[in-house]
Biopython code that builds the backbone (N, CA, C, O; Angstrom):
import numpy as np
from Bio.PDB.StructureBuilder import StructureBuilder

atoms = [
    (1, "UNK", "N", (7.035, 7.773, -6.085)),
    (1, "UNK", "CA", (6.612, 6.519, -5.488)),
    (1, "UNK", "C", (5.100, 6.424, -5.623)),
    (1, "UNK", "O", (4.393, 7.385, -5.320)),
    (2, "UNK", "N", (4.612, 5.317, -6.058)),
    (2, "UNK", "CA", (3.164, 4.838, -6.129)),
    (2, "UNK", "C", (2.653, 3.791, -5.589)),
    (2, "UNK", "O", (2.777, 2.649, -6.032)),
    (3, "UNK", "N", (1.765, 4.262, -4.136)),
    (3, "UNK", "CA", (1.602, 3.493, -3.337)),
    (3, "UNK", "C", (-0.200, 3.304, -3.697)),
    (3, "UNK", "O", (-0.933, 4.293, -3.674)),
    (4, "UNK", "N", (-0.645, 2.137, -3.964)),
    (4, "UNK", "CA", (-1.931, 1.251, -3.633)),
    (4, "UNK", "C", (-2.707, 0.756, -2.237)),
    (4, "UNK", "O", (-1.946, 0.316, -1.375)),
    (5, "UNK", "N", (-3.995, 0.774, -1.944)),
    (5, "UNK", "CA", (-4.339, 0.419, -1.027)),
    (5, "UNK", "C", (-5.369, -0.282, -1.477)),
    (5, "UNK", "O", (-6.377, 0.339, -1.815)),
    (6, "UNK", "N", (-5.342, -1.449, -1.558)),
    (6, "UNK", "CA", (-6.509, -2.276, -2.051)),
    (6, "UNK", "C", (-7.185, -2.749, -1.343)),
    (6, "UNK", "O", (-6.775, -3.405, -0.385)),
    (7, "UNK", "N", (-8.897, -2.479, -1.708)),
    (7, "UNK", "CA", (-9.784, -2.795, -0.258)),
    (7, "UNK", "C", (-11.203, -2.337, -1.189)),
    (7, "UNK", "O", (-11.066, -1.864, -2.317)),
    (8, "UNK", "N", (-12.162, -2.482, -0.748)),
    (8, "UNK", "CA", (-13.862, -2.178, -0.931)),
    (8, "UNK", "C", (-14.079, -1.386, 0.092)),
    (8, "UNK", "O", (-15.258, -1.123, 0.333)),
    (9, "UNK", "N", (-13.571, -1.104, 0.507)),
    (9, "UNK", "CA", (-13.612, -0.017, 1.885)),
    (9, "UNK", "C", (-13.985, -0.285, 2.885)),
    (9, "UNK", "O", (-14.394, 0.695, 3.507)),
    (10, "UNK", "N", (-14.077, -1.509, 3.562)),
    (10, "UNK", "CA", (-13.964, -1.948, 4.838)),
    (10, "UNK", "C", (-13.170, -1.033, 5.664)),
    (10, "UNK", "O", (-12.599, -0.050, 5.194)),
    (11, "UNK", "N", (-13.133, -1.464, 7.266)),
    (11, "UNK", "CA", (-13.044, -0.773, 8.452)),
    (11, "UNK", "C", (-10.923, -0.876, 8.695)),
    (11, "UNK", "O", (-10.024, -0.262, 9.270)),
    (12, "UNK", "N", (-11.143, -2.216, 7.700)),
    (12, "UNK", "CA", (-9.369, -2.150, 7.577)),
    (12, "UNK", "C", (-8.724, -1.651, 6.522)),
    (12, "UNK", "O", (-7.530, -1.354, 6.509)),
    (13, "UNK", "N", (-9.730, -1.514, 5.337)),
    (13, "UNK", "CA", (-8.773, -0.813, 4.580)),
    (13, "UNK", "C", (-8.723, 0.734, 4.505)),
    (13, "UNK", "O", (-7.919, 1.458, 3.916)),
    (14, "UNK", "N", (-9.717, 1.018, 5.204)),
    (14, "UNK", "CA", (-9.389, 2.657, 5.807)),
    (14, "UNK", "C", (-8.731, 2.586, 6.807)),
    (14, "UNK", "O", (-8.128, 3.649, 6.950)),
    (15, "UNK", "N", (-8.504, 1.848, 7.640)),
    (15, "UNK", "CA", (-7.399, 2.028, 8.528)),
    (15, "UNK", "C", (-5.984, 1.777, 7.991)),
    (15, "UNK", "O", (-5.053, 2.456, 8.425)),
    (16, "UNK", "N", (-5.787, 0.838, 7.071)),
    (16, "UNK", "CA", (-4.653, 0.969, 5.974)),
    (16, "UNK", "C", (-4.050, 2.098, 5.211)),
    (16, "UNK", "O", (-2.854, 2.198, 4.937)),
    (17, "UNK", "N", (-5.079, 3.019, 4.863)),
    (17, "UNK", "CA", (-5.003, 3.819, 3.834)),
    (17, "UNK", "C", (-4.449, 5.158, 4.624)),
    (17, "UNK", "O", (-3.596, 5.911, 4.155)),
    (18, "UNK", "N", (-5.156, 5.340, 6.047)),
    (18, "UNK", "CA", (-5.254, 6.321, 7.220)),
    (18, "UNK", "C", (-3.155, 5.679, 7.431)),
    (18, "UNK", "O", (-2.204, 6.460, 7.484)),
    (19, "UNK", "N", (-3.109, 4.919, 7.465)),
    (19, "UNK", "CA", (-1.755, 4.721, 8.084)),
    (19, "UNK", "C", (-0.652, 5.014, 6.946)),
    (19, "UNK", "O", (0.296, 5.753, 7.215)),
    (20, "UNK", "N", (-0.765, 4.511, 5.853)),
    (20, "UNK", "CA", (-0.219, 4.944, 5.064)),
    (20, "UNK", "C", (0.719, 6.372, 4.387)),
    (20, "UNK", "O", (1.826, 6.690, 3.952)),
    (21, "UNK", "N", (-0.992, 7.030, 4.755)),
    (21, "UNK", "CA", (-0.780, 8.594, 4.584)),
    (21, "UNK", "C", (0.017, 9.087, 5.407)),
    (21, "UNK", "O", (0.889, 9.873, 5.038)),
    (22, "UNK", "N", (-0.178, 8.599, 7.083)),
    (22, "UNK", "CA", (0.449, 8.858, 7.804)),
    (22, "UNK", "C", (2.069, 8.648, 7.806)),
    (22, "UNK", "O", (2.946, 9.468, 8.076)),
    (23, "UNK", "N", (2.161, 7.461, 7.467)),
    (23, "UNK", "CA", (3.563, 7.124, 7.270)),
    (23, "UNK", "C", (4.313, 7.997, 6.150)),
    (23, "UNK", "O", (5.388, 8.527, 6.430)),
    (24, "UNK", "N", (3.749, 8.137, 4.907)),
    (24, "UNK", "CA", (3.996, 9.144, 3.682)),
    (24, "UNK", "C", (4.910, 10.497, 4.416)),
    (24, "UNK", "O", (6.076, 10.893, 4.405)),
    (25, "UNK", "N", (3.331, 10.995, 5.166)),
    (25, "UNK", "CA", (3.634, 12.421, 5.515)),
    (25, "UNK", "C", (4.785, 12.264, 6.665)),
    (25, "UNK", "O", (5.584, 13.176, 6.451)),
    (26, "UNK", "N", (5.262, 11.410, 7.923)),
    (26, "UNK", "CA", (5.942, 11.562, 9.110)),
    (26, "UNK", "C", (7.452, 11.539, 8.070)),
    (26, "UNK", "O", (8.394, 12.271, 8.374)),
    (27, "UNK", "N", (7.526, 10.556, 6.765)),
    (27, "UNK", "CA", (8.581, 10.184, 6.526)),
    (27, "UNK", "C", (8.837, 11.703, 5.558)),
    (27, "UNK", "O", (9.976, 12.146, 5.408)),
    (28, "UNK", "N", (7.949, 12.202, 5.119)),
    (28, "UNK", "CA", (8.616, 13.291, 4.035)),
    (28, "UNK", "C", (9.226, 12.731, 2.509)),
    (28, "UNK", "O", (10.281, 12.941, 1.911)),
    (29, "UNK", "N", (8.088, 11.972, 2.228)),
    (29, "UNK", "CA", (8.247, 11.511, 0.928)),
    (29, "UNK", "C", (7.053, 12.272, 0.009)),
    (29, "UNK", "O", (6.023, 12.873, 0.315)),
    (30, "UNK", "N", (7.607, 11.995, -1.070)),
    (30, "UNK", "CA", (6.684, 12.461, -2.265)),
    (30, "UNK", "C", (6.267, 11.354, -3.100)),
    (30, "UNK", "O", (6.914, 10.930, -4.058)),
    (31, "UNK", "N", (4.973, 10.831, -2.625)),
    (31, "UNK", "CA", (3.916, 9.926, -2.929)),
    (31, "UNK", "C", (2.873, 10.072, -3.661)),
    (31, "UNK", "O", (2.329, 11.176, -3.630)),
    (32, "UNK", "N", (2.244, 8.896, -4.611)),
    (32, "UNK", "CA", (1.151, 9.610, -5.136)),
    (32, "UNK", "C", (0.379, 7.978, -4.567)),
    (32, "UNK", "O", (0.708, 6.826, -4.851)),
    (33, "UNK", "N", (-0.735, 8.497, -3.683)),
    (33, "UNK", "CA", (-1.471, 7.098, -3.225)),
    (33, "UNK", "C", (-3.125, 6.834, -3.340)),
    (33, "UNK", "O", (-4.053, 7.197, -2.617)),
    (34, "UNK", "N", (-3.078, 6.082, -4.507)),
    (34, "UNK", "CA", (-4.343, 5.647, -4.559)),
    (34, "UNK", "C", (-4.933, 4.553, -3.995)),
    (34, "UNK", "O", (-4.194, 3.688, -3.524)),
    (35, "UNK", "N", (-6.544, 4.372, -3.933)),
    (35, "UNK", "CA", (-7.276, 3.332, -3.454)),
    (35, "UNK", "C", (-8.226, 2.408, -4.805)),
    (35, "UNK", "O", (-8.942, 2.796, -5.729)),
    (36, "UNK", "N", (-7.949, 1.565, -4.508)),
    (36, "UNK", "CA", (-8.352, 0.477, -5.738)),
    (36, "UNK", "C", (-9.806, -0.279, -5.023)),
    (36, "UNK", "O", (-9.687, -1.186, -4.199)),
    (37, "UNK", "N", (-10.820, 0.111, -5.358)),
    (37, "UNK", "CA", (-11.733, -0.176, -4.430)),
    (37, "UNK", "C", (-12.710, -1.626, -6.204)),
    (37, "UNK", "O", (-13.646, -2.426, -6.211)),
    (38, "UNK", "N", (-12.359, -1.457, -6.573)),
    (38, "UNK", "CA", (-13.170, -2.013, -8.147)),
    (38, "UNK", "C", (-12.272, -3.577, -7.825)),
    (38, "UNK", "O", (-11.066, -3.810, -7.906)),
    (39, "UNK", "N", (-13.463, -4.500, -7.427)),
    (39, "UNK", "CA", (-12.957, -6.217, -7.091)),
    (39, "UNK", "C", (-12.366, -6.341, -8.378)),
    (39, "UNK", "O", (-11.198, -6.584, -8.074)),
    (40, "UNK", "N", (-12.428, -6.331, -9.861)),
    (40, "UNK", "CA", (-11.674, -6.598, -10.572)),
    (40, "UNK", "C", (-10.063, -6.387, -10.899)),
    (40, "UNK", "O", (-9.092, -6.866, -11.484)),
    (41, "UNK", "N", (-10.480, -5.420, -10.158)),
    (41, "UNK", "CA", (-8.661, -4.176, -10.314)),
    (41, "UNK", "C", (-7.994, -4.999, -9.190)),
    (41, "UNK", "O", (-6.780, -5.198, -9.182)),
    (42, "UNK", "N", (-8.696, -5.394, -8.394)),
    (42, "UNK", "CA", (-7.836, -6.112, -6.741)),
    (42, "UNK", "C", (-7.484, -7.188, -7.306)),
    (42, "UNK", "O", (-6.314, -7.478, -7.058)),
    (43, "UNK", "N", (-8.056, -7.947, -8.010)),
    (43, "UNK", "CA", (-7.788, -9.100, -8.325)),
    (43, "UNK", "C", (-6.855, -9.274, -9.158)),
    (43, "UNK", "O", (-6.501, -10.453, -9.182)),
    (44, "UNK", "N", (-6.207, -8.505, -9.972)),
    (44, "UNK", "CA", (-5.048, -8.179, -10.883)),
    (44, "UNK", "C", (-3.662, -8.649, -10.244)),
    (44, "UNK", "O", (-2.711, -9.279, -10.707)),
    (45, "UNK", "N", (-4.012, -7.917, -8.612)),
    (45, "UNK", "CA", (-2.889, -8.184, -8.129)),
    (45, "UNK", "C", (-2.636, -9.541, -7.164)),
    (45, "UNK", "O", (-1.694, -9.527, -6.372)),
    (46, "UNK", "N", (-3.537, -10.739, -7.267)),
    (46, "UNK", "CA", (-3.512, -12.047, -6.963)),
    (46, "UNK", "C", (-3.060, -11.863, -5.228)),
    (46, "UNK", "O", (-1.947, -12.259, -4.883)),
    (47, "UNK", "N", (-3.789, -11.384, -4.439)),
    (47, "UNK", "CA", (-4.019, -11.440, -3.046)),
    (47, "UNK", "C", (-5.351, -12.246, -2.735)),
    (47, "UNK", "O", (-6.344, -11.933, -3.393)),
    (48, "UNK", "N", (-5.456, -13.218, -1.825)),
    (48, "UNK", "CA", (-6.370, -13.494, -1.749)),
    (48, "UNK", "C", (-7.332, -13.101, -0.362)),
    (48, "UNK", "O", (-8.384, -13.612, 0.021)),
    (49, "UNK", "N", (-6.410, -11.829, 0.295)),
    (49, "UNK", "CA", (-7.403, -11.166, 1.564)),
    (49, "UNK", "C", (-6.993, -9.631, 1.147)),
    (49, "UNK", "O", (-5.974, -9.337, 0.522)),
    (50, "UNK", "N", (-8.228, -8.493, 1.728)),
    (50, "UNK", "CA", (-7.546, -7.699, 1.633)),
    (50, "UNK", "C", (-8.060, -6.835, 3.114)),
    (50, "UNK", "O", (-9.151, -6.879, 3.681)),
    (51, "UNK", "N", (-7.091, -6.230, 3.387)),
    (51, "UNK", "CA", (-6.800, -4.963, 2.578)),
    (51, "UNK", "C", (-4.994, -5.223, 2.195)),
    (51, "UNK", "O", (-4.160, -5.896, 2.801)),
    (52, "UNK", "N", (-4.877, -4.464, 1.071)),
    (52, "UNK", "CA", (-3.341, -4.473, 0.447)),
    (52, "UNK", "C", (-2.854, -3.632, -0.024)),
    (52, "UNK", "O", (-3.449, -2.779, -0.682)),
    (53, "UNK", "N", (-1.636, -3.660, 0.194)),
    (53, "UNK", "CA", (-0.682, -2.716, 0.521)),
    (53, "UNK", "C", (0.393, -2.678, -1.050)),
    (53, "UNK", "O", (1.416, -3.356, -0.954)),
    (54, "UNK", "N", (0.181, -1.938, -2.405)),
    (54, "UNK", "CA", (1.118, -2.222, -3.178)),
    (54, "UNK", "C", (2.140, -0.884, -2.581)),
    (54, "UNK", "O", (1.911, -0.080, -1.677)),
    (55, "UNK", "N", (3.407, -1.034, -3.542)),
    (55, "UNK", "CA", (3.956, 0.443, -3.463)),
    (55, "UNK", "C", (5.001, -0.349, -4.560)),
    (55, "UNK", "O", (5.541, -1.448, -4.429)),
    (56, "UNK", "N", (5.075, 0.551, -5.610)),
    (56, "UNK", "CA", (5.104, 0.681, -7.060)),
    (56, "UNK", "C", (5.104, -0.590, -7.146)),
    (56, "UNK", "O", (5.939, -1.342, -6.644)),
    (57, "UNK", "N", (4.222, -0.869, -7.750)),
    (57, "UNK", "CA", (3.470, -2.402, -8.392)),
    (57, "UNK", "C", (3.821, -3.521, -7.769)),
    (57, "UNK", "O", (3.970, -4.472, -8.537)),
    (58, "UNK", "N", (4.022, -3.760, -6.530)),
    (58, "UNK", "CA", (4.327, -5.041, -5.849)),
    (58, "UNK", "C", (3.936, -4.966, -4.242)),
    (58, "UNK", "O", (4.352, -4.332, -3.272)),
    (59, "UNK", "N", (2.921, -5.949, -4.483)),
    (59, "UNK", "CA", (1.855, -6.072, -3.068)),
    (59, "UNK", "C", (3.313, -6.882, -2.184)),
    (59, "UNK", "O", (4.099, -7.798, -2.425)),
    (60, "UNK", "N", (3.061, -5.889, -1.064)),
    (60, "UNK", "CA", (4.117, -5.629, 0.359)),
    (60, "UNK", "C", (3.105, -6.395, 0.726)),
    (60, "UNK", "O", (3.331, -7.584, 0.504)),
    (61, "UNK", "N", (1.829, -6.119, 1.316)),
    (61, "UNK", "CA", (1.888, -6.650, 2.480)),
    (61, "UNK", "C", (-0.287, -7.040, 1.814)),
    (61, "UNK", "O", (-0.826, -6.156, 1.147)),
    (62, "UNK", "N", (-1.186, -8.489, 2.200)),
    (62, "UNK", "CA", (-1.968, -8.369, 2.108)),
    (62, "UNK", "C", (-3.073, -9.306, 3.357)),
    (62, "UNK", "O", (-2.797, -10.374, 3.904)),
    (63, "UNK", "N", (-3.919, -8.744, 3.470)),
    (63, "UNK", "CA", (-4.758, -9.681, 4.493)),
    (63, "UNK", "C", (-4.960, -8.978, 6.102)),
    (63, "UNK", "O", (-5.644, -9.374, 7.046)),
    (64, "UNK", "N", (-3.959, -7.637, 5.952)),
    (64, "UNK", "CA", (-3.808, -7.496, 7.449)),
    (64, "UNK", "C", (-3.255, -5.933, 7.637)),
    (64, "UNK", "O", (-2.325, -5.424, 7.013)),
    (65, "UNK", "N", (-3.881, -5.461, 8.419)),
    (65, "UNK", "CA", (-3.047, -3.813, 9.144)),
    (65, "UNK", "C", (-1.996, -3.571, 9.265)),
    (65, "UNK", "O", (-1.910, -3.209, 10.438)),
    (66, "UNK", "N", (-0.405, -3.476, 8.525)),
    (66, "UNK", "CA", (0.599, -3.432, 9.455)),
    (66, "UNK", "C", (0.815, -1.997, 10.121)),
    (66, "UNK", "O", (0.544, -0.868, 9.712)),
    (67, "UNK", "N", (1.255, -2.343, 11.002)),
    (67, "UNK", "CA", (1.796, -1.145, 12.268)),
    (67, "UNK", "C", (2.480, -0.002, 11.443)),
    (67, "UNK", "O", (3.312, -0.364, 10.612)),
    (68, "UNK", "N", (2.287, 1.010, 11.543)),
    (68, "UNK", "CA", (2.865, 2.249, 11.155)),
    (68, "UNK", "C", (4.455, 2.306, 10.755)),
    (68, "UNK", "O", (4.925, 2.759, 9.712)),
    (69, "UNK", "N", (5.163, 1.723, 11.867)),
    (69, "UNK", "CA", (6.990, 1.392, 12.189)),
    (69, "UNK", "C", (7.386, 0.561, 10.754)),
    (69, "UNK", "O", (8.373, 0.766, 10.048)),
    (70, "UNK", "N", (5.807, -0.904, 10.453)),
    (70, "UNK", "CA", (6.370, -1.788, 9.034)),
    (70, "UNK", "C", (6.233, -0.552, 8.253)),
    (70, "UNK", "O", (7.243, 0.101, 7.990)),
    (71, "UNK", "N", (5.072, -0.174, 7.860)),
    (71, "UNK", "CA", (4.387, 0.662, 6.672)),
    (71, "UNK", "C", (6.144, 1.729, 6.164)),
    (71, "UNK", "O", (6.526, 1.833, 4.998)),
    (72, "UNK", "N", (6.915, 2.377, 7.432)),
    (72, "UNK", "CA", (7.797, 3.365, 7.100)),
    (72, "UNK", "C", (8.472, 2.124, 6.637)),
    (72, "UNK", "O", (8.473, 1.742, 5.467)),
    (73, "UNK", "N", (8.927, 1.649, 7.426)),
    (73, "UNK", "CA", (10.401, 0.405, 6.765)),
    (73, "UNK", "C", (9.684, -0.055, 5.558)),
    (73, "UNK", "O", (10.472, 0.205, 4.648)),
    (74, "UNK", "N", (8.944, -0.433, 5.194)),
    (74, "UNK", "CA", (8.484, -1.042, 3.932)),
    (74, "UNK", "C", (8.840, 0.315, 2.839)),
    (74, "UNK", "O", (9.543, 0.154, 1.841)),
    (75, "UNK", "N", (8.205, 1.708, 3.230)),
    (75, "UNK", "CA", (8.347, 2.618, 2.150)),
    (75, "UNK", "C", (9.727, 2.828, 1.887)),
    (75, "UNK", "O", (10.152, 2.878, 0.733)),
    (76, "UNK", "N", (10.544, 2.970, 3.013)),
    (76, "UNK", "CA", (12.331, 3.098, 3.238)),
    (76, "UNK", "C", (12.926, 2.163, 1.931)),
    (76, "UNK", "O", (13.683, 2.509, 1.024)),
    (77, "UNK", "N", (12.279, 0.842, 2.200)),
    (77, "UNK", "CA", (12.620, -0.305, 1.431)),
    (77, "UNK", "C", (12.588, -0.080, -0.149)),
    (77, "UNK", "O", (13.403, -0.678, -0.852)),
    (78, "UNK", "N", (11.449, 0.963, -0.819)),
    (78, "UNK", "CA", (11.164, 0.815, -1.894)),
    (78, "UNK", "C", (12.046, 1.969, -2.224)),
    (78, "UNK", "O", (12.026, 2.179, -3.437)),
    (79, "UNK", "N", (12.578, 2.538, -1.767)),
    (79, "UNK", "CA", (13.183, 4.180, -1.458)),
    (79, "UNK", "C", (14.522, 3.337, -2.231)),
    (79, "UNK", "O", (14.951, 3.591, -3.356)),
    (80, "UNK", "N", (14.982, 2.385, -1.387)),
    (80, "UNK", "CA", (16.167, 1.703, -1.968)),
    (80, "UNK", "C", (16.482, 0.426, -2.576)),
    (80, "UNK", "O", (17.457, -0.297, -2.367)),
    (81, "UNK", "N", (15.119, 0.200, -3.671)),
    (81, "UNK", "CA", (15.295, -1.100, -4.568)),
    (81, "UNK", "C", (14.982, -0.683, -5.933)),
    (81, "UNK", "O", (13.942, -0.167, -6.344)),
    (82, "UNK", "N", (15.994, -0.973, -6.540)),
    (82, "UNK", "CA", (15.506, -0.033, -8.311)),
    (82, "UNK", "C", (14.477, -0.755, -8.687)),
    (82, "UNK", "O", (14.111, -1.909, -8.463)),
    (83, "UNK", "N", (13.966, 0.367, -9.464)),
    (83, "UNK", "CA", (12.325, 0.211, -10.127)),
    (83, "UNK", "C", (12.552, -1.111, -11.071)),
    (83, "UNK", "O", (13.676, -1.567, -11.278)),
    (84, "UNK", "N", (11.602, -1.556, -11.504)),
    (84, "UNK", "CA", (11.602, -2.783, -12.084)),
    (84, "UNK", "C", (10.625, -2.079, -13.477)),
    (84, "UNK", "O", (9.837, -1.144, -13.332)),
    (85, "UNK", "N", (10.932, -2.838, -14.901)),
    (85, "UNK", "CA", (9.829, -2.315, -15.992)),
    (85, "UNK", "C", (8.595, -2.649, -16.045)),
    (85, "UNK", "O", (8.476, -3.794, -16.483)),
    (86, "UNK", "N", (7.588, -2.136, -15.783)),
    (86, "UNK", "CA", (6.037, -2.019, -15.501)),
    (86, "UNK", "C", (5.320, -1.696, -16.665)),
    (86, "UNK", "O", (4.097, -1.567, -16.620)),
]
sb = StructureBuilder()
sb.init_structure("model")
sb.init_model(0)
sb.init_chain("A")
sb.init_seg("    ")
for serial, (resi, resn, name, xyz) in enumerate(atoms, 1):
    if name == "N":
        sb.init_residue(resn, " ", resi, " ")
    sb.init_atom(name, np.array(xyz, "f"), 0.0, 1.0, " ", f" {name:<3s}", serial, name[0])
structure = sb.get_structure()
């Protein structure tokens, strides 16, 4: 699983990134999660707030913190939707 956190590093997208991990590690997945901090690279993925949330190439969630409880159900979610060709 390849999870994104898109942000310039504001105070939310480290708190994004901080939750993330968290969620990764409580759930016992094997993640590889990077931060996309380069405005050009963010912009690829047509959000127009950030901080954002991809997990394998499709922005979940953008503009806002979600709660730890979305972040697991969202990863759960990708756990059980076949990969798409990238």
């Amino acid at each position: 699983m390849e999870i994104k956190i898109l942000g310039t590093g504001c105070r939310k997208c480290r708190a994004l990134e901080k939750a993330a991990r968290k969620a990764v590690e409580e759930l016992g997945l094997e993640a590889e999660l990077k931060k996309v901090t380069d405005i050009k690279d963010i912009m690829e993925y047509d959000i127009l707030l950030t901080p954002g949330l991809v997990i394998n190439q499709q922005v979940v969630v953008s503009g806002r913190v979600p709660k730890l409880n979305e972040i697991k159900q969202l990863l759960l979610e990708a756990l059980n939707t076949p990969a798409t060709g990238t």
